[in-house]
C-alpha positions in Angstrom: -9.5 10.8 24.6 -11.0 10.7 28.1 -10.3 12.8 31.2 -13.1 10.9 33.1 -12.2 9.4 36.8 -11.0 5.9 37.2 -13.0 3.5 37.7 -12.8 -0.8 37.5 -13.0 -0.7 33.7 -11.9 3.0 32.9 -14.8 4.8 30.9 -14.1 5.0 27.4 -11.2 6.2 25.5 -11.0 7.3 22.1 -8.6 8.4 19.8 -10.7 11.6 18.5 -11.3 14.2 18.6 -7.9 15.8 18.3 -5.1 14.4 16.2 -2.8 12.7 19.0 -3.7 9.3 19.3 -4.3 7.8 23.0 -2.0 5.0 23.6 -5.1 3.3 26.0 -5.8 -0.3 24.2 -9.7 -0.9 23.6 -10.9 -3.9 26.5 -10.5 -6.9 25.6 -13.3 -8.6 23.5 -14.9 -4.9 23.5 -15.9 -3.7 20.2 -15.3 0.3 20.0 -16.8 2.6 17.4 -15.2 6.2 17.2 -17.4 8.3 14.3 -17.3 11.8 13.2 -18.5 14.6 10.7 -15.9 17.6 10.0 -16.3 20.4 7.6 -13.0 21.5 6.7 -12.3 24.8 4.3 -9.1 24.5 2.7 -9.2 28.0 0.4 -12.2 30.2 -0.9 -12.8 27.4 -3.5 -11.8 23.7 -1.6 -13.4 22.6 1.0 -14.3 19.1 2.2 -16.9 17.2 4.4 -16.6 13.8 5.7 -19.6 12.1 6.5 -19.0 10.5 8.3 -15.4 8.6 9.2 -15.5 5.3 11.6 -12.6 3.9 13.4 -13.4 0.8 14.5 -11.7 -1.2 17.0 -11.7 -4.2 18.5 -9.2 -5.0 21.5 -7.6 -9.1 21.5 -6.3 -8.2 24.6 -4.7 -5.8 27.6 -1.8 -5.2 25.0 -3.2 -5.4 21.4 -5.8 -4.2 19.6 -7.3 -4.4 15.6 -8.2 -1.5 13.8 -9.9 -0.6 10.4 -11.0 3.0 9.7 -13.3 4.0 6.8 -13.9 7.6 5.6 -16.9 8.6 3.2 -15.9 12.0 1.9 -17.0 15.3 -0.6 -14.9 17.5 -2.3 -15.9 20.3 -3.8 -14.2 22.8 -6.0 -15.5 25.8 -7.6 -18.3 24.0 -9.6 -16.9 20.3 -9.7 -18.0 18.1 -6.3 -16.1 14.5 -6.0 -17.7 11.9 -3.5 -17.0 8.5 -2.6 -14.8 6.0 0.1 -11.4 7.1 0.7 -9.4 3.7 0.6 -9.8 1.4 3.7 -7.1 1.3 6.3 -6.7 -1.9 8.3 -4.4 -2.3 11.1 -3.8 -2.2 14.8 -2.1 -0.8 18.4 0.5 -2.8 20.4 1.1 -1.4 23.7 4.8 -1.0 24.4 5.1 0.5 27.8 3.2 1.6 30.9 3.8 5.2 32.6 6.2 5.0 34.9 8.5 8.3 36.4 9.4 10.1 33.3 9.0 7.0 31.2 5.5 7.4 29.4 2.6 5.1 28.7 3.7 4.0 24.9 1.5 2.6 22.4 2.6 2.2 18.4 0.1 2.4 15.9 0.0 1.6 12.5 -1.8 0.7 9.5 -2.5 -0.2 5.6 -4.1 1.6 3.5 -5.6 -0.5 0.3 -5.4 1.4 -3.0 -8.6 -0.2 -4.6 -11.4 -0.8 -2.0 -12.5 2.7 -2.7 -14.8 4.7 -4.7 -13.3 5.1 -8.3 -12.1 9.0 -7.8 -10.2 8.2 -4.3 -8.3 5.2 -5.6 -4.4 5.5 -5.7 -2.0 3.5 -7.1 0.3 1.7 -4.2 -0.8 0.2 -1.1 0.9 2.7 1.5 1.8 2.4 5.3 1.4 4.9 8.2 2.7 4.6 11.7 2.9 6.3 15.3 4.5 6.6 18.4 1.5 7.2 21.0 2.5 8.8 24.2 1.0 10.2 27.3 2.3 11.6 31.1 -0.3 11.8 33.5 0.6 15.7 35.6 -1.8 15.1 38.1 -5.1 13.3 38.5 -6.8 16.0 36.4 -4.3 16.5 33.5 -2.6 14.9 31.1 0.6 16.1 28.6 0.6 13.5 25.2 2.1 13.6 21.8 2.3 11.4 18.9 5.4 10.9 16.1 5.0 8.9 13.2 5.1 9.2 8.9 2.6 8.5 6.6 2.9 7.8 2.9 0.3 9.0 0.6 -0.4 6.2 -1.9 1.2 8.2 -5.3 4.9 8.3 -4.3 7.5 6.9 -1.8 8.8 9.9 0.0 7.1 9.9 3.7 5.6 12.6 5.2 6.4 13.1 8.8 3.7 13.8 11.9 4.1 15.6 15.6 1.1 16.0 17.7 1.5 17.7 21.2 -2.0 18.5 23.5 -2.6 18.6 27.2 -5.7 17.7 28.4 -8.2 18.7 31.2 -10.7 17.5 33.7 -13.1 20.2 33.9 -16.1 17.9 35.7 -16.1 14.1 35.7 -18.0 14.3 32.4 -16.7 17.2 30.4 -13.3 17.1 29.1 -10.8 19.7 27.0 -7.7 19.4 25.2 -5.8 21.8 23.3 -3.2 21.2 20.6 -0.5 22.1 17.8 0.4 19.7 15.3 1.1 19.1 11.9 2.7 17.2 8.7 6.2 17.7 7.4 6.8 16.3 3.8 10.1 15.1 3.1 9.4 17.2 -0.5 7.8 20.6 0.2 6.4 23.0 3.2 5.7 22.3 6.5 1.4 22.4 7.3 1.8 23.2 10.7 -2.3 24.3 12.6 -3.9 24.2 16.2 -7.2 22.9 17.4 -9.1 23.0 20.5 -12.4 20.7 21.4 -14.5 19.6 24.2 -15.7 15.9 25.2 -18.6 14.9 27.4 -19.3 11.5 28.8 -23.2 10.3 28.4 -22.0 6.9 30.0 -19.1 5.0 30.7 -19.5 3.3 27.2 -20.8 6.3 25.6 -19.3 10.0 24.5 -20.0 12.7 22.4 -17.4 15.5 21.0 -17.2 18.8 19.4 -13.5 20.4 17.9 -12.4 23.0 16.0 -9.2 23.9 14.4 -7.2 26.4 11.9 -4.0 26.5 9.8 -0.5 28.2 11.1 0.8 27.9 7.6 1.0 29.5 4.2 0.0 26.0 2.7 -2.7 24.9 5.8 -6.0 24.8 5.2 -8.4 27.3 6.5 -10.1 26.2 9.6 -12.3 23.3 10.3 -15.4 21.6 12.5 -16.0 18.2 14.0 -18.6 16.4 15.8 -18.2 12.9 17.0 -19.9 10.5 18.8 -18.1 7.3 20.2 -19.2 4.0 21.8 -18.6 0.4 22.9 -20.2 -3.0 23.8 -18.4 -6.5 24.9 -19.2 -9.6 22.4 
């Protein structure tokens, strides 16, 4: 996410803090590294810290990009902690179509997530797929409305759960940024886990950018609340 002003190359733009992915492809032959820490309290007893997760991405060109995301994460539970490497994800972003009137800019996502390359307690047992529908309408030349759609399987069983994302975000100087946001997940088996979040970014450099977020739950089954920081950057090979 970046509400920076325009420039030749546009400053960075990352697809964290919140959970609605951009649908801006990283430069070509630009390596892009998107990494955060969240604490996340999911009841009295559950909580989990991820430390930290990296989405790295490397754009081919103006249309297409390569992605692979790692996640080192703890779970603790009453008296019983869990740590290790979720499994890997590898895929990519194709962009689809550029903003034009009411048409918006539209990116698809979507990746693989590998059941073994992970620590021992996070392994599953089928490789599983997620995908989204990135998509963004510039309001004026300080705001912008996006939202994402997609489904995501979880690795255990072959009913999809279904995703919605829907933030606006705002220009408060050239370097600081805001965003809130509603999403959420809607098995195809069981409740809806519907929450909101709200963060800030600020822009050290055009390659460089630091953010803070925080959310909570909207649903019986959502997890308490939770804290992120990130910090993103990029460099041309």
């Amino acid at each position: 996410m970046n509400y920076g002003k325009a420039q030749e190359l546009p400053s960075i733009q990352t697809d964290r803090p919140d959970q609605t992915e951009c649908p801006f492809i990283t430069p070509r032959h630009y390596f892009q590294f998107e990494n955060g820490f969240s604490y996340e309290q999911i009841d009295p007893d559950l909580s989990a810290f991820v430390a930290p997760t990296v989405l790295t991405r490397f754009g081919i060109n103006n249309y297409f990009e390569l992605r692979l995301i790692t996640e080192y994460i703890v779970i603790k539970e009453s008296t019983t902690t869990l740590s290790g490497v979720n499994p890997v994800l590898v895929g990519f972003k194709i962009k689809l179509l550029e903003e034009k009137g009411l048409i918006p800019s539209t990116s698809l996502i979507a990746h693989v997530g590998f059941p073994k390359v992970a620590s021992p307690d996070y392994r599953v047992n089928y490789y599983y797929p997620e995908f989204r529908f990135t998509m963004q309408h510039t309001i004026n030349e300080k705001q912008s409305l996006s939202y994402n759609l997609g489904a995501e399987w979880d690795g255990e069983n072959t009913k999809p759960t279904y995703i919605y994302t829907l933030t606006t975000g705002y220009s408060l100087t050239e370097k600081i940024g805001a965003y809130a946001e509603f999403y959420g997940y809607i098995p195809q088996l069981g409740k809806a886990d519907h929450r909101f979040d709200l963060g800030l970014t600020y822009l050290l450099h055009p390659n460089h950018q630091l953010d803070i977020s925080g959310g909570f739950g909207l649903s019986e089954i959502s997890p308490d609340y939770y804290i992120s920081l990130g910090y993103s950057f990029r460099f041309k090979i």
